[in-house]
N, C-alpha and C positions, 0 to 999 in steps of 0.2 A: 444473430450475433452482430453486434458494432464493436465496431475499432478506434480508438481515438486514436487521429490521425495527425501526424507532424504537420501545420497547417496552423490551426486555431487553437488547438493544443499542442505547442510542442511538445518532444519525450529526448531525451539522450538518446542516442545509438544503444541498441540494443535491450532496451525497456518496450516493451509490448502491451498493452492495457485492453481487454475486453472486456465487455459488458451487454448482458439480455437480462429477458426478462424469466421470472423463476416457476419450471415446468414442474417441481415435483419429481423429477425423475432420477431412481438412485445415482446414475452413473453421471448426471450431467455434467458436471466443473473437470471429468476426466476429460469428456467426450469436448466442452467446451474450449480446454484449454491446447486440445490437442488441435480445433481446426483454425485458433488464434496463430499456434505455432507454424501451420497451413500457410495462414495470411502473412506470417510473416517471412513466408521464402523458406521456415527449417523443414524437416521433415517432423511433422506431427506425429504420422504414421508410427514413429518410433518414438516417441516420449513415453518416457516413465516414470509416473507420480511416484514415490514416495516419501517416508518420514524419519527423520531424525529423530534419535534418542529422545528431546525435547518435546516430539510431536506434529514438531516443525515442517511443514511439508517441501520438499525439494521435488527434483527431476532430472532425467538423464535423455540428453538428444543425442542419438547415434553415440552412446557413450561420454557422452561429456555434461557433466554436472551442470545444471543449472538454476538460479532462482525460481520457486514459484510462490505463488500469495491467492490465496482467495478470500470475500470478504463478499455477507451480503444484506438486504433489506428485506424487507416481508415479500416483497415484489420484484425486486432487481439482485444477480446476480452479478461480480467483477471480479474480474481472475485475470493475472498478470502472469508473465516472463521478463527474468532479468537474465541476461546471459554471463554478466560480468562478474555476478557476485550474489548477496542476497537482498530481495524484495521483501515488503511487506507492506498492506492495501489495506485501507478502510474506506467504510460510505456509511454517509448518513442522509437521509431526506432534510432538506433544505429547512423542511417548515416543522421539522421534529422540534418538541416543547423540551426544554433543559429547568430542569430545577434552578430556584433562584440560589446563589453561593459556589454552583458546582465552578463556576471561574476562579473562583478564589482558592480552589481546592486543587485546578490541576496548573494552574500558573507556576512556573518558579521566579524568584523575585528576580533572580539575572534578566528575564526577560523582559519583564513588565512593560516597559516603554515602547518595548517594537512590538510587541502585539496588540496593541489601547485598540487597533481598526478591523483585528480580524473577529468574526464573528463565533463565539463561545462553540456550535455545533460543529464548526470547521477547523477553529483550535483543536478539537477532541477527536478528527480523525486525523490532521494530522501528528499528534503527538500517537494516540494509539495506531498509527501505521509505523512511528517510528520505535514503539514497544515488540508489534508485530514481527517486524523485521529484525530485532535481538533474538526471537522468542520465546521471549518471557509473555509475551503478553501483560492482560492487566495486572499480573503477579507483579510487578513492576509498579508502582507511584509515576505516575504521569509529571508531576513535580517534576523528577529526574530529568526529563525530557527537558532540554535546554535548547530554546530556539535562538540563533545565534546570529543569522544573518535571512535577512526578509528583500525579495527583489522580483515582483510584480505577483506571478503562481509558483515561485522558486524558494524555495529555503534551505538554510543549512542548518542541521541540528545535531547537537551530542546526546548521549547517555553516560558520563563519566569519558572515558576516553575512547568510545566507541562513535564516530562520526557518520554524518551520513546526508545524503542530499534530498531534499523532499519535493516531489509537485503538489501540487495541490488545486483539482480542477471542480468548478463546477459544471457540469453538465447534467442537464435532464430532471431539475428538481433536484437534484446529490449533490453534493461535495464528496468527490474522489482523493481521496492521497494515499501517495504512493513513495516509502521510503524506499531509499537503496543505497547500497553501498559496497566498495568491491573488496573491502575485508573478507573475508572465509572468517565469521564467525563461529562455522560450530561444521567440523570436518564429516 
């Protein structure tokens, strides 16, 4: 297991990010996220994954609700905690091939100018981390996703009037992103 560490990737208070590599094994993103929750000072020992109505998966530490997200690669596994509210994570390999046009299909035109430098496969996790994180997922038009403010791996984006703060890291060959936000969108 790695942990991206407040350092070279910052994170907010209370956002947690891990990442391994993918064993096969039923129980792992349980077992994974339980010993993230370990590294993070909670008691892991007591997390409990569950899902919302939607599908959506949550968790309870020592009783109290928290974000969870999992997202992963053919190879690599990433699974977060949000304490504050809800998460949601995507990854894609750096050197993943994108159809020519898919830019023009998940662009909204509000944005256009402040995204002309970020690169098409890392636009696409983070808008789908910030679909994630409603979730809807790709039920959702990625359009929707309105990137609103850009500031080094930081962003701020909407889905109609649902807000939210995105990172957005490369590490390891991946682009990681990670929506959240402290709404309680779905009880």
């Amino acid at each position: 297991m790695n942990i991206v560490q407040n350092g070279e990737h910052p994170l907010p208070q209370g956002l947690y990010i891990g990442y391994a590599g993918v064993s096969g094994e039923p129980k792992q993103a349980e077992l994974l996220l339980k010993e993230l929750a370990d590294a993070a000072g909670l008691n892991g020992q007591s997390l409990k994954v569950l899902k919302k109505e939607s599908g959506k998966p949550f968790g309870k530490i020592n009783d109290q609700a928290v974000g969870l997200s999992l997202t992963h690669t053919d190879q690599v596994i990433c699974y977060g905690i949000y304490l504050h509210g809800e998460i949601g994570l995507d990854m894609e390999s750096k050197k993943r091939n994108v159809a020519q046009g898919l830019r023009e299909r998940i662009i909204n035109k509000n944005e256009a100018a402040l995204v002309t430098d970020i690169e098409t496969i890392r636009l696409w996790t983070i808008k789908e981390a910030a679909l994630k994180m409603t979730g809807t997922g790709l039920r959702t038009a990625m359009k929707k996703v309105e990137i609103q403010e850009k500031k080094g791996n930081s962003f701020k984006a909407a889905i109609g009037n649902i807000e939210m703060d995105i990172r957005s890291l490369g590490i390891n060959n991946h682009w990681i992103s990670a929506a959240y936000s402290s709404e309680n969108l779905h009880q």
